[in-house]
Every structure is written in structure tokens, then in C-alpha cells.
C-alpha positions, 0 to 999 in steps of 0.5 A, a space after each residue: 500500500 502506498 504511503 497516500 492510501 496509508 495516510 487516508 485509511 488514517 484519516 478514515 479511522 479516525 473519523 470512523 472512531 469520532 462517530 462511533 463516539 458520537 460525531 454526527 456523519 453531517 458534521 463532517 466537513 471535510 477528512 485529509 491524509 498529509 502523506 508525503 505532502 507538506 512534510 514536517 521533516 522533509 529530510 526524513 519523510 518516514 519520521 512518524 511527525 510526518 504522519 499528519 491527518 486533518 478532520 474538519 469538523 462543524 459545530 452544530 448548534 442544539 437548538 439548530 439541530 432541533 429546528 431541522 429535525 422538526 422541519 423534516 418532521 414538518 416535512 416528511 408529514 406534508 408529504 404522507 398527507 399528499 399521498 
């Protein structure tokens, strides 16, 4: 396995660990493996410094997070009442 796939299977893993530990799927907003980009140690691109992963990640407001919900509710009930 290259050192790109190895840097975004690292990424992956964390973001899979950060949902299971409750992380909502919508709030990430974007998951990156460095490898062997914008090296650290350039002079040493196996130091483990090197291994970098960037998740970002959004913050949602509860009260936010509410209003979508009953808006889908809203919604998903107008569009059982059409049928």
C-alpha cells in the first residue's frame, strides 16, 4: 500500500472512531491524509511527525439541530398527507 492510501485509511479511522463516539456523519466537513505532502521533516519523510491527518469538523448548534429535525418532521408529514 502506498504511503497516500496509508495516510487516508488514517484519516478514515479516525473519523470512523469520532462517530462511533458520537460525531454526527453531517458534521463532517471535510477528512485529509498529509502523506508525503507538506512534510514536517522533509529530510526524513518516514519520521512518524510526518504522519499528519486533518478532520474538519462543524459545530452544530442544539437548538439548530432541533429546528431541522422538526422541519423534516414538518416535512416528511406534508408529504404522507399528499399521498
Amino acid at each position: 500500500m502506498q504511503t497516500g492510501e496509508l495516510s487516508t485509511d488514517r484519516a478514515n479511522s479516525a473519523r470512523r472512531l469520532m462517530q462511533q463516539q458520537g460525531l454526527g456523519e453531517k458534521q463532517i466537513a471535510q477528512v485529509r491524509g498529509f502523506a508525503d505532502q507538506l512534510l514536517r521533516k522533509p529530510e526524513n519523510a518516514v519520521d512518524p511527525s510526518n504522519r499528519r491527518i486533518s478532520l474538519i469538523v462543524q459545530y452544530i448548534d442544539p437548538s439548530d439541530a432541533q429546528e431541522a429535525r422538526t422541519a423534516e418532521t414538518v416535512k416528511s408529514r406534508e408529504q404522507t398527507e399528499k399521498k
